[in-house]
N, C-alpha and C positions, 0 to 999 in steps of 0.2 A: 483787583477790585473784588469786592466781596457779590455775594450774591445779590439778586435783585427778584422779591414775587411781587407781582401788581396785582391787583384786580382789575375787574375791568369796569368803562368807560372812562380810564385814566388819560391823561395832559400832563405830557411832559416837556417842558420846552427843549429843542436840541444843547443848550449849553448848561442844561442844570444837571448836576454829578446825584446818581442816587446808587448808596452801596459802595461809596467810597471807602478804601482801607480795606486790609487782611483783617477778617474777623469770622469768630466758627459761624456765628449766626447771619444769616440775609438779612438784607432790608427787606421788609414787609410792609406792603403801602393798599390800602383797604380801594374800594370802589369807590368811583368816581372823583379822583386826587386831582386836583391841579397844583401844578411845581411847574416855579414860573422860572426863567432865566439867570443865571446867575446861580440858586440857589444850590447848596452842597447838603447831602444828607448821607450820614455816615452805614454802614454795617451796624449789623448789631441794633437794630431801630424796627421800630413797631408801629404801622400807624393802622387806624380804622377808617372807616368810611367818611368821605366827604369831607375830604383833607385838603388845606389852600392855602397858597403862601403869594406873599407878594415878590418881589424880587430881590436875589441876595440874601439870601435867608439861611441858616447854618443850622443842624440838627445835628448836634455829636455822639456816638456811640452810648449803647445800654440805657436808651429811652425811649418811652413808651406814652404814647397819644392817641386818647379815644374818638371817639367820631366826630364831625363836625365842629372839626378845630379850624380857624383861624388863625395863621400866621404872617403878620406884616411885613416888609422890607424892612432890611437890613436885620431884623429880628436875629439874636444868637440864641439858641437852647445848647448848654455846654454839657449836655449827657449825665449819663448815671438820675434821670430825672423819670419822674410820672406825673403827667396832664393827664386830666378827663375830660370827659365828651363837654358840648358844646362850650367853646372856650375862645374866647378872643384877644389875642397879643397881637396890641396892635405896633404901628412903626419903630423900630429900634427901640426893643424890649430886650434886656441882660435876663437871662435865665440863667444859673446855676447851677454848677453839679449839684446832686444831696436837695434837690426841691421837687417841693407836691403841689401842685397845682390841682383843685377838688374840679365838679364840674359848672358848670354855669358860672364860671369865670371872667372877667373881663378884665384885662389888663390894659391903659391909656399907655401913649406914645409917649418913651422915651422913658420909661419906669426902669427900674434899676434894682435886683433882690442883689446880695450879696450871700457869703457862704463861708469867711475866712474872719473871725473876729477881730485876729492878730496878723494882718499880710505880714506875712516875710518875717516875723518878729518870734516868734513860736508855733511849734507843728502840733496846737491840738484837733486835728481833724477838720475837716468841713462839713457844715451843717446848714443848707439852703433855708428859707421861708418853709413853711407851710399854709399855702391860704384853702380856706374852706369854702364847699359850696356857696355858690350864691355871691361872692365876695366881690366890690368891684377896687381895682385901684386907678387913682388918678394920674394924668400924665405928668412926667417927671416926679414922680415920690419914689423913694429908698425905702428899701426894707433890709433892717442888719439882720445877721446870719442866726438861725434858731428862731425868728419870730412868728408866730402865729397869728393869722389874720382871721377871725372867727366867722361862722357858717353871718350870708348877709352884710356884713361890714364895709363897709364905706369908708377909704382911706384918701383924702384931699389929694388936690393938684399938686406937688411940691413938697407933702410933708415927708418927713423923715424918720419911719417908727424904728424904736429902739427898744420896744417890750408888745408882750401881744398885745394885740385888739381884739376886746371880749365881742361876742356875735353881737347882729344886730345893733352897731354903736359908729359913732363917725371920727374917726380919726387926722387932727388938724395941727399943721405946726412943726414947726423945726425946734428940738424934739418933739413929736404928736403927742399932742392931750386924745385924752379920748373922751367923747360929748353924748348927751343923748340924738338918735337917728333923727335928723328934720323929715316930718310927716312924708313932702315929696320923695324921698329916696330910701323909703319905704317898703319891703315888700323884697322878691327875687330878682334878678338880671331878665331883660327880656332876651337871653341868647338863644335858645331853645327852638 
């Protein structure tokens, strides 16, 4: 097992692995973390303060999480990624190697980024989402591999983006149109 530094007033449940894997780097898990049962969090992992996950939650090597993150069950973060502070993935959320997630974040249950434009068909690289501050996505919506989700943006329940989403715009549809912002959804995430 790889190293383990905590801060303190950490919760760890007994059956949640942290600093799993041979890796030169420790896990590093900020003050006041709750990691709930179930959950595996690899070596080589970075988190800041006020770190929470529900149960069953998977954090892979060479990724890095700022403070008062939110992590749902069953939730997978597949490593080589960077989250920012106040961020919420909520229930079975696919994270990607090669993604940025900005801060004031909100990701709905069961969303899904990809990162492999061509599975199994050609080896040109992987390249995750990048969503920007402020950004929220809806539950069950796909994001293909490269796309940008701009600072604000609103991407629907369901939809399926296939090119960015310019800031401040609401993204609807399998392929997603991008529309202008309804008044209501307006404005920053209230994660913060």
């Amino acid at each position: 097992m790889a190293e383990f530094v905590s801060g303190t007033n950490c919760t760890v449940d007994d059956d949640a692995t942290i600093g799993y894997g041979e890796f030169d780097e420790p896990t590093r898990v900020g003050d006041g973390a709750t990691i709930r049962a179930g959950s595996i969090v690899y070596g080589d992992v970075t988190i800041g303060d006020g770190f929470t996950t529900g149960h069953d939650v998977l954090v892979r090597e060479g990724t890095t999480v700022g403070d008062d993150v939110l992590v749902g069950t069953k939730t997978v973060i597949d490593g080589q990624t960077t989250i920012g502070s106040h961020v919420s993935l909520q229930t079975n959320v696919y994270v990607p190697t090669q993604t940025t997630i900005a801060d004031n974040v909100f990701v709905g249950p069961g969303a899904v980024l990809t990162n492999d434009e061509y599975p199994i068909r050609t080896d040109d690289g992987l390249e995750g989402p990048t969503i920007e501050e402020g950004a929220s996505i809806g539950a069950n919506a796909t994001l293909l591999p490269g796309v940008t989700v701009g600072a604000n943006a609103f991407v629907a329940a369901g939809a399926v983006v296939t090119e960015d989403v310019p800031a401040d715009t609401l993204a609807v549809g399998t392929p997603a149109t991008v529309r202008s912002l309804p008044e209501p959804l307006e404005g920053p995430n209230q994660l913060a």
